[in-house]
C-alpha positions in Angstrom: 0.0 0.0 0.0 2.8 2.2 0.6 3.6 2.8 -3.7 -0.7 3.6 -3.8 0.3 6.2 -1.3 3.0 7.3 -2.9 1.3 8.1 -5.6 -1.8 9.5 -4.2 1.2 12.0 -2.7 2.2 13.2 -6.1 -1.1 13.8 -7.6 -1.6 16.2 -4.5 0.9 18.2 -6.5 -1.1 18.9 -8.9 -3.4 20.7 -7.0 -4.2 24.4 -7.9 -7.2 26.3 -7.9 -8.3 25.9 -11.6 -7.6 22.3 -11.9 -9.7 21.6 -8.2 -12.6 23.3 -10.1 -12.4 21.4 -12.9 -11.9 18.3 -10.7 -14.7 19.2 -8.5 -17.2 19.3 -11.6 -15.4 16.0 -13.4 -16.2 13.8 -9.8 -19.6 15.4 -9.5 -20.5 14.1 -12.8 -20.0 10.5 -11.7 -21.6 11.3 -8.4 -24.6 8.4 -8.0 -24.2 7.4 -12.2 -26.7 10.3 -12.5 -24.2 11.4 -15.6 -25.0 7.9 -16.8 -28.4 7.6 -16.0 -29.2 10.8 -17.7 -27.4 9.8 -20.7 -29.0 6.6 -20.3 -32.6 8.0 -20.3 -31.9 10.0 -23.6 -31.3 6.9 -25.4 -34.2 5.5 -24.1 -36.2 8.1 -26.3 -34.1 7.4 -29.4 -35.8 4.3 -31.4 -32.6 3.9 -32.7 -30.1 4.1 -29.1 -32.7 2.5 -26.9 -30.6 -1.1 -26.7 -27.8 1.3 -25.4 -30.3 2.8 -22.8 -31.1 -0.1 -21.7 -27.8 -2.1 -21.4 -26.2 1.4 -19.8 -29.1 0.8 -17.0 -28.9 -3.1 -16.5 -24.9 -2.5 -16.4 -25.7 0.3 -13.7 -27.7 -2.1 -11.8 -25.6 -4.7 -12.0 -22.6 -3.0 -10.7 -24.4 -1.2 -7.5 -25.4 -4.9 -6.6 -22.3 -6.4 -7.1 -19.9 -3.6 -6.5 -21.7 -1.4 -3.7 -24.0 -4.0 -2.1 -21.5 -6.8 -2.0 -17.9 -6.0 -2.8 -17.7 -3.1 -1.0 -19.1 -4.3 2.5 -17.3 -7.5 2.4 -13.5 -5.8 1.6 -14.8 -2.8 3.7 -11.5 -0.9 3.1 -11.2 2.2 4.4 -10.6 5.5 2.8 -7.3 7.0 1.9 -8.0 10.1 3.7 -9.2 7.7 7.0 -6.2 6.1 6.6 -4.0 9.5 6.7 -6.2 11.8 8.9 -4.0 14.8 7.8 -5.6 15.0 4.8 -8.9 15.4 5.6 -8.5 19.0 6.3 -7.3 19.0 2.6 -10.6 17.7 1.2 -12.4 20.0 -1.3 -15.2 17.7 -2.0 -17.4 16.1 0.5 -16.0 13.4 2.1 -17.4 10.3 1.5 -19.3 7.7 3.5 -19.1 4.0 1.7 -15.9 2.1 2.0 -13.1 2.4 -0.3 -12.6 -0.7 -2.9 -14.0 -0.6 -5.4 -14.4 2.9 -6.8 -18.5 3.4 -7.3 -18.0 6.2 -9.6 -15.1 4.0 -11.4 -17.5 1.4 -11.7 -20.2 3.5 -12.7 -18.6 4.9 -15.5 -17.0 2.2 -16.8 -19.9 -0.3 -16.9 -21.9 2.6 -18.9 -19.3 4.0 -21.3 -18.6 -0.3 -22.2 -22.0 -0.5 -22.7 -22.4 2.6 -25.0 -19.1 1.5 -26.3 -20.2 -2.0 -27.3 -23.1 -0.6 -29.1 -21.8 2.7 -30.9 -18.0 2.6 -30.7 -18.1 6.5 -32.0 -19.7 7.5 -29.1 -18.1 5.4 -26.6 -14.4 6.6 -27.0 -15.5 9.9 -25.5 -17.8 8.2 -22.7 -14.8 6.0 -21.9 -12.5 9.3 -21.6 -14.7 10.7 -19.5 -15.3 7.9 -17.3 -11.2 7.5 -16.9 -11.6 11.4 -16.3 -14.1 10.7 -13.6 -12.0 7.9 -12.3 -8.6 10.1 -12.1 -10.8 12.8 -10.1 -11.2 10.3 -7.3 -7.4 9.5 -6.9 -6.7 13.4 -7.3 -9.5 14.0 -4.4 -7.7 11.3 -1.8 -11.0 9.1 -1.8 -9.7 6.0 -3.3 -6.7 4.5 -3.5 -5.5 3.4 -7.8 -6.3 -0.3 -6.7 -9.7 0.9 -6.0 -9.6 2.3 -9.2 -8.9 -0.6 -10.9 -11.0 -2.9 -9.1 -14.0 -1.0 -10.2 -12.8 -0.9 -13.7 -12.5 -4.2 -13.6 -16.7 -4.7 -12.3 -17.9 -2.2 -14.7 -16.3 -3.7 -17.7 -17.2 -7.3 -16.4 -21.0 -6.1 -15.9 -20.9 -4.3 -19.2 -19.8 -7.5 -21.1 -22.3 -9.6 -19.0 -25.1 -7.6 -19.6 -24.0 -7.2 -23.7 -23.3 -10.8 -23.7 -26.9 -11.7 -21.9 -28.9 -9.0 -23.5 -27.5 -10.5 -27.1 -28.2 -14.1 -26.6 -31.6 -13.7 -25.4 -32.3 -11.2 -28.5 -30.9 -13.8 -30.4 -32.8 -16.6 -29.3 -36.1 -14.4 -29.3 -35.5 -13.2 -33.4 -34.9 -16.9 -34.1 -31.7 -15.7 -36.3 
């Protein structure tokens, strides 16, 4: 743990006023999936995007079960900035309640821009940048460690491809192609 500290160290470098706002607004975007809800929603009303819609919100599910409900009671890691209490005066985002590993809003965004990926690579490049932009602003805020990063990449792209692997077999079966 002591390199993921390390780390977490020299992104506190970074830190100056215009990159904390822009940091602020990144996190908040992945703050509950609403981000990916909302995009979500909009595809629903599309006749042509509403298989995205709806894989975006079975892969949302999907993760809070397994990632939020599950994973992160059972690991119950605590925060970086529990485990180094001298940097909770430093926090400029509300500090957060849930334990540590994995990262919801990694997971979150991850398992929705797969989803919209799988289905529409065009516009999934730039809903996978900004969920590795969301991801990044948690590391740069000292709520998650990078393997809590990279644990919740890891559930969101496993729920995406479950729920795109699922969601296209029954489809399959259900045309009769």
């Amino acid at each position: 743990m002591d390199w993921e500290f390390s780390f977490l160290y020299a992104l506190q470098e970074l830190h100056n006023p215009v990159l904390d706002e822009i940091m602020i607004v990144i996190t908040q975007l992945g703050d509950h999936g609403m981000i990916w809800i909302a995009i979500a929603f909009v595809c629903l009303l599309m006749k042509k995007h509403q298989k995205t819609g709806v894989q975006v919100l079975l892969s949302l599910l999907l993760t809070y079960i397994v990632g939020n409900l599950i994973l992160k009671n059972v690991i119950a890691r605590p925060r970086p900035f529990v485990a180094d209490a001298d940097v909770l005066s430093l926090l400029i985002i509300p500090k957060p309640g849930e334990y540590s590993f994995p990262s919801g809003h990694t997971m979150n965004g991850f398992a929705a821009a797969f989803s919209i990926f799988f289905n529409n690579r065009k516009a999934g490049i730039p809903a996978l940048i900004l969920a590795g932009l969301i991801a990044f602003s948690r590391m740069y805020h000292f709520v998650h460690y990078p393997t809590d990063i990279l644990g919740g990449f890891f559930v969101g792209l496993g729920m995406a491809v479950l729920v795109d692997y699922i969601y296209n077999k029954a489809l399959f079966y259900k045309t009769g192609s």
